[in-house]
C-alpha positions as CSV (number, residue, x, y, z in Angstrom):
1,X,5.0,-10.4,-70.7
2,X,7.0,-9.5,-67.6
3,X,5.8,-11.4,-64.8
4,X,8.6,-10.5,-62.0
5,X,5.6,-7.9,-60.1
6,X,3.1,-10.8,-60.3
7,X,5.6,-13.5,-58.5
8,X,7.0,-10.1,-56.3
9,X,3.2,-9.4,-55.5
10,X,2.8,-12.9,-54.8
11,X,5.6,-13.4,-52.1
12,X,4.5,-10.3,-50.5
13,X,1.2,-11.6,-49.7
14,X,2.5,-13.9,-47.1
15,X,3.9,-11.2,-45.2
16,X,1.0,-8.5,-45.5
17,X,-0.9,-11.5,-43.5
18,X,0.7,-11.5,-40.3
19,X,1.4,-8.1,-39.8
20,X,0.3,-6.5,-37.4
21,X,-1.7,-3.6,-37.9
22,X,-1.3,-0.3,-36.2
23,X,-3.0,0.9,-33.3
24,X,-6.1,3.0,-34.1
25,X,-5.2,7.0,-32.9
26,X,-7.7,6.6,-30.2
27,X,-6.7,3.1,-28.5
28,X,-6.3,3.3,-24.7
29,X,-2.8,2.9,-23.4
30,X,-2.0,-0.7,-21.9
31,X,-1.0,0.5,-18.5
32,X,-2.1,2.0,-15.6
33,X,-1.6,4.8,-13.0
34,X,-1.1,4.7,-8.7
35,X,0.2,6.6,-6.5
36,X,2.8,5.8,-3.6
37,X,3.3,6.7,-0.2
38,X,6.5,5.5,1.8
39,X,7.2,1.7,0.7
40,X,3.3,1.1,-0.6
41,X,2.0,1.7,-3.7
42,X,-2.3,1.9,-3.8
43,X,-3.7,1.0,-7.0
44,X,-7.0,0.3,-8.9
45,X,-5.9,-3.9,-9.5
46,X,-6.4,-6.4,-6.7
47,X,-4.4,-8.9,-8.6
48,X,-1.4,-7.5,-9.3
49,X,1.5,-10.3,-9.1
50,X,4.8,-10.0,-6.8
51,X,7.9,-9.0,-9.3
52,X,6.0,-6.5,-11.3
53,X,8.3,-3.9,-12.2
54,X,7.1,-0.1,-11.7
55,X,8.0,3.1,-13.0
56,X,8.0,5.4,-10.2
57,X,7.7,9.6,-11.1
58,X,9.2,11.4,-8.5
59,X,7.0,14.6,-8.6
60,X,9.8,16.7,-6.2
61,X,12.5,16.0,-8.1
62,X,11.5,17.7,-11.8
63,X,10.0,14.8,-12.4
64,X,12.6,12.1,-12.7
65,X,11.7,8.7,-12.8
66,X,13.1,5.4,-11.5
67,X,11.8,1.8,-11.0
68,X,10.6,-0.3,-8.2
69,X,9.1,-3.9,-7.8
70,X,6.2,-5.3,-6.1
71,X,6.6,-7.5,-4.2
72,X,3.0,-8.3,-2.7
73,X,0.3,-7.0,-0.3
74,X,0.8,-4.5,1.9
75,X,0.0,-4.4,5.3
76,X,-1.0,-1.7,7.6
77,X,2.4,0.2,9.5
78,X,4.7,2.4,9.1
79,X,6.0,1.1,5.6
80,X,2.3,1.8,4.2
81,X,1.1,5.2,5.7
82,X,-2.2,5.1,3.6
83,X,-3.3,1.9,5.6
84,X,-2.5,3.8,9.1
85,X,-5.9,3.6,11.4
86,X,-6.3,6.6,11.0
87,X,-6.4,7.0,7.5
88,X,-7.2,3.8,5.9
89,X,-10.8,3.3,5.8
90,X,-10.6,6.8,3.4
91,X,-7.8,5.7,1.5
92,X,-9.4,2.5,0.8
93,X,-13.2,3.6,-0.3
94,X,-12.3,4.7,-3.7
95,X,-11.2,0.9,-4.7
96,X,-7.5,1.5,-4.2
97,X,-5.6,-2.1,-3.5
98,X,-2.3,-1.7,-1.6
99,X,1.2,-3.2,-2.9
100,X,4.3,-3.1,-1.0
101,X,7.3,-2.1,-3.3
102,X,11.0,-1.8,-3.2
103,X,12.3,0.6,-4.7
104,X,15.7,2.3,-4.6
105,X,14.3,6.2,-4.0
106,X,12.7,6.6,-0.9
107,X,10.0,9.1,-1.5
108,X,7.1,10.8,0.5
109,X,4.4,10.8,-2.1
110,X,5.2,9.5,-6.0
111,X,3.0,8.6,-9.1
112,X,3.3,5.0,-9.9
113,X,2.8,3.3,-13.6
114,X,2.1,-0.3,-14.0
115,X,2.9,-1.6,-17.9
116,X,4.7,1.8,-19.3
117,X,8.1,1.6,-20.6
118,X,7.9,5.3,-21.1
119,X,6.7,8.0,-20.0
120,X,7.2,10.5,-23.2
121,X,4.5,12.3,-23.9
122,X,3.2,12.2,-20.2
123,X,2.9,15.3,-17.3
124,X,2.7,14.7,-13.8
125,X,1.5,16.9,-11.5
126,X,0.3,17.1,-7.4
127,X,-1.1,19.6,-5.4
128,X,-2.2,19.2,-1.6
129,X,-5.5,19.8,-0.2
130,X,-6.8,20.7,3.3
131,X,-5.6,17.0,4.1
132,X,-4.3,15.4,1.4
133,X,-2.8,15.3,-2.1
134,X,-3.9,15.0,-5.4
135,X,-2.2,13.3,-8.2
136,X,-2.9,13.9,-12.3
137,X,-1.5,12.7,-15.2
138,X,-2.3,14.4,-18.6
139,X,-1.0,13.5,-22.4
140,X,-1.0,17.4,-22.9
141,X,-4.6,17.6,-24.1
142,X,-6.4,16.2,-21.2
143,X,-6.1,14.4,-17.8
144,X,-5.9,10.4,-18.3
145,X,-5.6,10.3,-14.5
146,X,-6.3,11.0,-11.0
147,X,-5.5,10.0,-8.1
148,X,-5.9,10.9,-4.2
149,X,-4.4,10.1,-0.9
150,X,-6.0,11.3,2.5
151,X,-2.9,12.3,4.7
152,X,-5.4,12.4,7.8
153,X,-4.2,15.7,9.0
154,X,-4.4,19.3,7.7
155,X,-2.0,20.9,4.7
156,X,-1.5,24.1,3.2
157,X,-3.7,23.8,0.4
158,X,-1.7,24.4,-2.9
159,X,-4.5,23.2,-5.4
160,X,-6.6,25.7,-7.6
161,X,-9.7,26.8,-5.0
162,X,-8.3,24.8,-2.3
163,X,-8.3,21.3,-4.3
164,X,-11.5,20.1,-1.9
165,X,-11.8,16.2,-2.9
């Protein structure tokens, strides 16, 4: 009787144990989207730490992207235009919690991703409003994000039927 499958069977099992087993097709990516305006990042976390790296999509520039850091809350001024008095109490109501981050671009308006190494498989997009922009992020079949920031003044709409929030 040749036994070497049973004893090659047998050290195997071990090792079958502790694998780990593959994501099912439909788990929900471990990161997650923000957009950034000037030095300030708004996101859907209150309790994101100082020294979290961020990859930054510069929507202007064919989409390139870079990385920045947190480095804690923001405060209202000219380094975070979303938390301007005039703009804040908008910017604010959907549940958006405000970083400050350095970064080495210096960008306008960016989309931010906390947790992603990559961004393969991703588009970005932005459009304005009447007086703001809007930010998406699709895997190619559908939108896995959104995101909006109130300028407080009026734009040249560039959003399909005028991209009203």
């Amino acid at each position: 009787m040749n036994t070497k499958p049973f004893w090659f069977a047998l050290a195997c099992m071990p090792l079958a144990a502790c694998a780990t087993p593959p994501a099912p097709a439909n788990a929900k990516p471990n990161y997650q989207f923000g957009w950034m305006a000037g030095s300030c990042v708004a996101l859907q976390q209150a309790d994101i730490a100082a020294h979290q790296v961020v990859t930054i999509v510069a929507l202007d520039d064919h989409d390139t992207a870079s990385t920045g850091v947190i480095t804690g809350k923001a405060v209202p001024g000219e380094a975070c235009p979303p938390l301007l008095s005039d703009r804040a109490d908008f910017n604010t109501a959907e549940g958006n919690h405000f970083y400050a981050l350095k970064s080495a671009p210096k960008l306008d308006a960016a989309i931010v991703i906390v947790g992603a190494a990559s961004t393969r498989g991703l588009q970005f997009a932005s459009c304005t409003t009447e007086e703001g922009i809007r930010f998406m992020v699709s895997d190619g079949k559908s939108v896995v994000w959104k995101g909006y920031y109130y300028l407080g003044y009026d734009t040249t709409p560039t959003c399909a039927g005028g991209g009203e929030e």
